[in-house]
N, C-alpha and C positions, 0 to 999 in steps of 0.2 A: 079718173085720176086727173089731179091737176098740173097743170104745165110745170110748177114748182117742182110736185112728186115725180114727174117723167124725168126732168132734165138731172135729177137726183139718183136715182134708176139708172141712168143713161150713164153714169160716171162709174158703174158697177163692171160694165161692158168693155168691150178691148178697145173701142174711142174713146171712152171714160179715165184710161193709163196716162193714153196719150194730152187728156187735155188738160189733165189734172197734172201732168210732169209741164208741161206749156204755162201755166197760170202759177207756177210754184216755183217754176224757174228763175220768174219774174221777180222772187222776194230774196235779196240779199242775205247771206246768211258769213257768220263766219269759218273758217275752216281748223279744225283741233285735229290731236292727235290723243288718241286718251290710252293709256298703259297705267300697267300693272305690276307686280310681280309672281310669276306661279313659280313657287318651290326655287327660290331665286333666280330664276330665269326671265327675262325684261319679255313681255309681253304688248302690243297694241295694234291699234287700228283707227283711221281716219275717221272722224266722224264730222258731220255739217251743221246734226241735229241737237245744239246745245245751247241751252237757255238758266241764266238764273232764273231761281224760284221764289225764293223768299227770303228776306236779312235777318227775320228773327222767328224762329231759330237759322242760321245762315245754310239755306238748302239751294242745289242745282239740281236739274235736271238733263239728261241726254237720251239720245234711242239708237237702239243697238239692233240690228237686222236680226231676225232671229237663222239665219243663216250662216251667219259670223263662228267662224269658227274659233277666234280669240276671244270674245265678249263670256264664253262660259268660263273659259280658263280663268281669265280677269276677276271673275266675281267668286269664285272659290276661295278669294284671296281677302275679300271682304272689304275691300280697298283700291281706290285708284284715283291715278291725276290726270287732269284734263291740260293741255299744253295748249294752247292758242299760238296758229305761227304766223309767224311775218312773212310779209311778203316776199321775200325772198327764198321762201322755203317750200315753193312748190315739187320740188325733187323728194321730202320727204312726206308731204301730201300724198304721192302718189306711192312714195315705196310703202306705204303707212295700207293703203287702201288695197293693195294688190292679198289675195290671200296665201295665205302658204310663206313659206321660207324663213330665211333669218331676217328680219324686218329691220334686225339693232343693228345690221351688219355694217361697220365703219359710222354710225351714229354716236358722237359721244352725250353722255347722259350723267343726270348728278342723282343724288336721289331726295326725293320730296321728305315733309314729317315721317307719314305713312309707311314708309321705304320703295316707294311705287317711283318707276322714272322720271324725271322730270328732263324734258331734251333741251340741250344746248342752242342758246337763242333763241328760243321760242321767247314770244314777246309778254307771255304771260303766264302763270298756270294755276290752277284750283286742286289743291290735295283734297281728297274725300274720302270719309267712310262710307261702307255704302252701306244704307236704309235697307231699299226696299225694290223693289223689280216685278213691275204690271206685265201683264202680257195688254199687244198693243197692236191686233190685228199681226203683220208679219215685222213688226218689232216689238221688242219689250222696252219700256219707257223705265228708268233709271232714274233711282232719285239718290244722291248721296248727298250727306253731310259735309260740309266744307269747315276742314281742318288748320289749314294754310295756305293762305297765296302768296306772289311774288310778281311783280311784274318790271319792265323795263321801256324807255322809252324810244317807240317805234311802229312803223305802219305795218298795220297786219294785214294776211292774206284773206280777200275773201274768194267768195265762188256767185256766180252769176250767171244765168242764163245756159248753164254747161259747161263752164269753163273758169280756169282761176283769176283775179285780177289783183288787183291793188286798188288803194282807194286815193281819189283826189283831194282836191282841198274841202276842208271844210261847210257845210250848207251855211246860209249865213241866216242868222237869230229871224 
């Protein structure tokens, strides 16, 4: 076996969690809250892992824990928006990522195209249909169609190293 194939191996292993949460820590991501509606009930959960995909046709992507107990509710619905928050909004980051409970509780929300949540000051958000849903190791990878956006001008929340921040000034060209 080559040193390439061990240290790949080695990431399988219970050091392999730890060094691969260590090296991925490292990559700025932004922080969303993506909701739904089941049976008109506002439904969501915090997610880190969301990426545009493509502009034509205009598709995103996100990955949902396959542990999540909102992400099935969500996709029964056929339908959801992804909320991008500002920094300011790590209180709902977190009530967003905890499982269980009334999540909307004292949240106000408007509603997207779709009729999926859309939260209040959130700095941006993507309505979608959704596509399609991979299985993806211990998430499923999400791909929805984007219906409508909206956004507003203001610094968003990200996540870092285990923790939430804000971002500085700009890098320069």
């Amino acid at each position: 076996m080559s040193r390439r194939d061990a240290e790949l191996v080695a990431l399988d292993g219970p050091h392999g969690v730890a060094r691969l949460k260590g090296v991925m820590g490292r990559f700025v991501t932004g922080v969303t809250v993506v909701t739904a509606l089941e049976d008109g009930v506002p439904v969501g959960f915090t997610c880190q892992s969301f990426v545009p995909l493509s502009l034509s046709p205009p598709l995103v992507a996100l990955a949902s824990a396959k542990t999540s107990t909102s992400w099935p509710r969500m996709a029964a619905s056929g339908s959801f928006c992804v909320n991008v928050l500002g920094r300011d909004q790590v209180d709902l980051a977190e009530a967003f990522a905890v499982s269980g409970g009334d999540k909307f509780a004292g949240v106000a929300w408007g509603r997207a195209a779709t009729g999926a949540p859309v939260l209040e000051g959130a700095v941006a958000y993507v309505d979608c249909s959704l596509v399609v849903a991979h299985d993806a190791g211990d998430h499923e990878l999400v791909v929805g169609r984007v219906v409508d956006t909206g956004w507003r001008e203001a610094p968003p929340l990200v996540y870092y190293r285990g923790r939430y921040t804000g971002l500085g000034e700009h890098a320069a060209p």
